[in-house]
N, C-alpha and C positions, 0 to 999 in steps of 0.2 A: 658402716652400720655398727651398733655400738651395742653393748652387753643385751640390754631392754629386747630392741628392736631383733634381737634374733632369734631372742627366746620366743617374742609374739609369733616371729615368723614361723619358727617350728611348730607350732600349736597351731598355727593356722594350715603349713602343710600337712600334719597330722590326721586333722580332719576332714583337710581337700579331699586327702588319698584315698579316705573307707569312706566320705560318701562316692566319690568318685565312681570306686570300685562298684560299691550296692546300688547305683545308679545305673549304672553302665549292663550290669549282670543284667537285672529289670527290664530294660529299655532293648538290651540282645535276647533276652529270652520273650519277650512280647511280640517283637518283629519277627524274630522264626517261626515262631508259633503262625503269625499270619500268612507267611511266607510261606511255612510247610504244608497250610492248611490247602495249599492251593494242588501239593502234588502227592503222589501215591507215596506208600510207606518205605516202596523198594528205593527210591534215591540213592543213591549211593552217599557215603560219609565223606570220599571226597570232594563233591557238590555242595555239598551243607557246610565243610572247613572253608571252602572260596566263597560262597557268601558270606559265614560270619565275618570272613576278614575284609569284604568288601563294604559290610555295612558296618563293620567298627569305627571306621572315620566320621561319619555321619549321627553314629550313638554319641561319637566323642564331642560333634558339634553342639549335642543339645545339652550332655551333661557337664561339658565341662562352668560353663556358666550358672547353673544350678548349684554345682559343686560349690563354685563359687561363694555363691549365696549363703547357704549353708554353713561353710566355713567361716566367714565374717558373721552373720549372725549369731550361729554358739558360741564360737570363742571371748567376741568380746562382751555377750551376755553373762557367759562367767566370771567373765575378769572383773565384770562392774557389780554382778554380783555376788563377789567375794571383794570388793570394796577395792581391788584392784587399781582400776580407773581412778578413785578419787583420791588414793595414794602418789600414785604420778603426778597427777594435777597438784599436789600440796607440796611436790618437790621441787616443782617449778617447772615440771614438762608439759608442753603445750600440747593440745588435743592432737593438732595434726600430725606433730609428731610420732605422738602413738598409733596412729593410723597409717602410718606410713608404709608398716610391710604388708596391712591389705591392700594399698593402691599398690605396689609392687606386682603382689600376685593377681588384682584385675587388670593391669597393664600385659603383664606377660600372658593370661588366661586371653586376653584380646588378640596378642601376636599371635600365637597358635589357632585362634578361629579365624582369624583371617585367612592364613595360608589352605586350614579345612575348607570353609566356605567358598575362596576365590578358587582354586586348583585341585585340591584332592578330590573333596565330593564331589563336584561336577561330571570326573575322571571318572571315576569309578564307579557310581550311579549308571554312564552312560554304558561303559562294560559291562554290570552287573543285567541290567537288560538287553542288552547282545548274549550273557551266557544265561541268561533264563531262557530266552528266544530258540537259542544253540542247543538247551538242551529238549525244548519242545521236539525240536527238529529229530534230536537222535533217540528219545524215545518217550512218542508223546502218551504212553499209558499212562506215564508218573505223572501227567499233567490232568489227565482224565479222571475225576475221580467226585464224590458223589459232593453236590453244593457246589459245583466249581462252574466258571464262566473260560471260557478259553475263544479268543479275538483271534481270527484268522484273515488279516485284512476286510475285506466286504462281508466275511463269515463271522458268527458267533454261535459259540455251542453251548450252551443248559444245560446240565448235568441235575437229576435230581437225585440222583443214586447209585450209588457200585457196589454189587454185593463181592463176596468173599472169592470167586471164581473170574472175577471180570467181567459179569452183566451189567451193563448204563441199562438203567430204567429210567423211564420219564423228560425225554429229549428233548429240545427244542430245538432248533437249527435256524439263524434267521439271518437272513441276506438284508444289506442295507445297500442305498442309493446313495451314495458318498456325496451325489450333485445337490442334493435337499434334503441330506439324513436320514429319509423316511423307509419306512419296511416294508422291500419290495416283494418278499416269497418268505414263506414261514413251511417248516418240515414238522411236525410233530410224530413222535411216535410213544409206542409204550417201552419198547426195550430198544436194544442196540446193542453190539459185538463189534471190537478189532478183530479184525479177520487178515490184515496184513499191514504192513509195515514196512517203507523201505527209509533212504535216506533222505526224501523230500517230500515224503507224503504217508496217510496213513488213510486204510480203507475202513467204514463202519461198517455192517449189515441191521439195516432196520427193519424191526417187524411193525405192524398193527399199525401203519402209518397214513397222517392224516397232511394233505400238502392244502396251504391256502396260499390265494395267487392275489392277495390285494393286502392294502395297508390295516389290519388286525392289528388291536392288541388283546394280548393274552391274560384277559383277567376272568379270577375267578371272584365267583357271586358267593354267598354264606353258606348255602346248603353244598360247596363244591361242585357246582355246577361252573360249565365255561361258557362267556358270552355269548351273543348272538351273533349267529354268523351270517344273517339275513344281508343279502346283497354283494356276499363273500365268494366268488369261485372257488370253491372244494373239490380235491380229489383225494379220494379216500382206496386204500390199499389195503383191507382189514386180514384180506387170507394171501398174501403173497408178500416176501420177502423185499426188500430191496436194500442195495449198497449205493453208497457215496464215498469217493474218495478226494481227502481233503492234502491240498501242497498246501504245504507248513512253510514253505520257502516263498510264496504268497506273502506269508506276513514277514518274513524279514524282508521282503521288498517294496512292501504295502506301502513304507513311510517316503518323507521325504531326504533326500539325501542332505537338505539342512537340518542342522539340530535342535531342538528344544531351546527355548534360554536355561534352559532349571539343570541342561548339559553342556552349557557352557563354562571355560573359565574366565576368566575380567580378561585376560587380551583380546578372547575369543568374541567375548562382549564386547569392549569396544571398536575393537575394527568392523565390528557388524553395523554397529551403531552409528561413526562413520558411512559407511556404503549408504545406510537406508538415507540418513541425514544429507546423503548428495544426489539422494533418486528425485529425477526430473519430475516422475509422476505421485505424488503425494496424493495417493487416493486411501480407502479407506482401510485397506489390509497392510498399505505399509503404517500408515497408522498407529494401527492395533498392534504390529510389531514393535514397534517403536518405544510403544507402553510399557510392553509385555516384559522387554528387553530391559528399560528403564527401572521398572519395579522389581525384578530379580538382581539386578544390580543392585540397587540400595536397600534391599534388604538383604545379602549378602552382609552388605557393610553396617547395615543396621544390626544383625543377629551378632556379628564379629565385637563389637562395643557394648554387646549387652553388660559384659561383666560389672566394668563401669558401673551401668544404672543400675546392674543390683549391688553393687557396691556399695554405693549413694542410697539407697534406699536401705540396705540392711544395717546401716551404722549406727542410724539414729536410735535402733529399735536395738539394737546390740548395745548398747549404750548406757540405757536403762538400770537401774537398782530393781533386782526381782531375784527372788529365792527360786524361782518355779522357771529359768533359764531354760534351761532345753526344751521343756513341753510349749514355753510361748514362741521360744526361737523358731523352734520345727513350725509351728503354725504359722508365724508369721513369712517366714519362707515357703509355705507353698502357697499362702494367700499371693504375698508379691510374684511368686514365677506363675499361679493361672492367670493373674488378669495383665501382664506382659504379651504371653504368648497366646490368649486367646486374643488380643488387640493385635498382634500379628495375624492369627487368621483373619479376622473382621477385614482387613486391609488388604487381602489377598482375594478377596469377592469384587474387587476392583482391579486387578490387575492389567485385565486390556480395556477398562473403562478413560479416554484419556482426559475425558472431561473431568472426572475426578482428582486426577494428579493422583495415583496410586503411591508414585514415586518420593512424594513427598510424606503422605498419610501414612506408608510405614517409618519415619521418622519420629511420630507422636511416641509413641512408649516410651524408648530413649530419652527424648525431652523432656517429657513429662515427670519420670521417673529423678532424673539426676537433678530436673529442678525444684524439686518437692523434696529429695534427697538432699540439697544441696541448702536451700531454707530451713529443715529441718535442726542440720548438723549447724547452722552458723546461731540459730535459735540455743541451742544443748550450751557451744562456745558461751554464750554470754548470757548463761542462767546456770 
């Protein structure tokens, strides 16, 4: 690599790094915030240090590609607009050549999401929910807390409010039919108290409570009023107490002892994927496995390559003669990273569709991108 080429490189890590960093900060502090919103204030700081560093690997996924972006975009907006570019070129150095320490850094930006995507996340996502679960178990107050939903296998609890002493006001408690989804017994009440706590369960005490024994839902009309409950069996406990005690170890047992695809790593995935692809009865849930399995694989390996197409995509645009470099750069970098990743979700509403080919459809941005990227740059070449 020769004098040029390293000095590009340095400016281009330079920039990687700080947005890296202000991405990264952003992107940890937004996920805690939702994360924390879900448990009481007392958590402990050692709880909250093993999440950030379970969700670091997965911040790293999204931002490192971004970064990406960004860095090729500034940089070579300045270099072209400080005439930089058209100096090389009259030296007799060839475009790609100048280009060359950003495909360096979106080749290596790739290695590293692939190992993210294929191994680490998968890993540590699937822990990260084992020690949320774990610590529901050991004290589920933190978890209790006012807006919060808390999923107890066949159980789910509403939470409308927790004042400053530990009163839940505004309950809902609703039992679900796992064989048809539908809701089989609903608890309302107005308040509710932890009255005990052990290591597999946690007792409430409900007041003012309203039990309906048929498939409700709980909507409310404009003037705050609650629907009709004509044809509903009601029992109503207005001046008497009542407790429920709910096993938290329910829901760590609730699932299946197979895993998610989205907790899988790629060996994990493929020996799966094997087994289904030798099951004799190909009906319609191994199917839907099948899909589901296929589409978090190739999107894996689709997210791993992004850097690539924003690569191809930011050059052209980096490329450009403009005095006004960063303010277009920065825009034009967050135009290309939302319509990338929201064409990533679009394609994820298909994911155990297999008439759609999910598998394939998230391929589209990739392709799309470095071929547009790719016309682009050969068009700049020979003009």
């Amino acid at each position: 690599m020769n004098i040029l080429n390293r000095h590009i490189l340095k400016n281009l890590l330079y920039v990687f790094a700080a947005a890296l960093l202000v991405l990264t900060f952003i992107l940890v502090l937004g996920l805690m915030i939702k994360i924390l919103s879900r448990m009481d204030s007392t958590v402990s700081q050692i709880f909250i240090f093993k999440m950030f560093l379970m969700l670091l690997p997965k911040i790293l996924a999204y931002a490192i590609p971004i970064a990406t972006l960004v860095s090729v975009t500034l940089v070579f907006s300045r270099m072209s607009a400080e005439n930089e570019i058209t100096a090389m070129r009259a030296s007799g150095i060839s475009l790609w050549q100048i280009v060359n320490p950003a495909i360096l850094l979106a080749l290596v930006s790739s290695g590293v999401l692939f190992y993210l995507n294929m191994f680490a996340v998968p890993h540590l996502e699937a822990q990260r929910k084992s020690m949320m679960k774990g610590e529901l178990l050991t004290n589920p107050a933190n978890f209790l807390r006012g807006g919060s939903t808390i999923n107890l296998g066949k159980l789910t609890i509403n939470i409308g409010e927790k004042t400053s002493d530990g009163l839940l006001k505004d309950l809902r408690v609703i039992e679900k039919n796992h064989a048809n989804g539908m809701i089989a017994n609903q608890l309302l009440a107005q308040e509710g108290r932890i009255i005990d706590v052990t290591d597999q369960s946690f007792t409430i005490e409900f007041s003012d409570v309203m039990i309906l024994d048929n498939n409700w839902e709980f909507n409310e009309k404009e003037d705050g009023s609650r629907g009709d409950l004509q044809d509903v069996k009601v029992t109503r406990l207005p001046n008497a107490n009542t407790t429920y005690t709910f096993y938290t170890n329910e829901e760590l047992n609730s699932g299946s002892l197979r895993k998610r695809a989205k907790y899988l790593n790629i060996k994990e995935m493929m020996a799966r994927l094997y087994l289904l692809k030798n099951t004799k009865e190909q009906n319609k849930s191994v199917r839907k496995e099948h899909t589901d399995l296929l589409y978090n694989l190739n999107k894996n390996l689709a997210l791993a390559f992004s850097p690539l197409a924003f690569l191809l995509m930011a050059l052209p645009f980096g490329l450009r003669s403009s005095r006004s470099e960063t303010s277009a750069g920065l825009l034009v970098s967050l135009i290309v990273m939302m319509v990338y990743y929201a064409t990533i979700l679009l394609t994820g509403a298909f994911d155990k569709n297999s008439a759609m080919h999910p598998e394939v459809l998230v391929w589209v941005p990739n392709i799309l991108f470095q071929s547009l990227g790719l016309g682009l740059i050969a068009f700049k070449v020979n003009h």
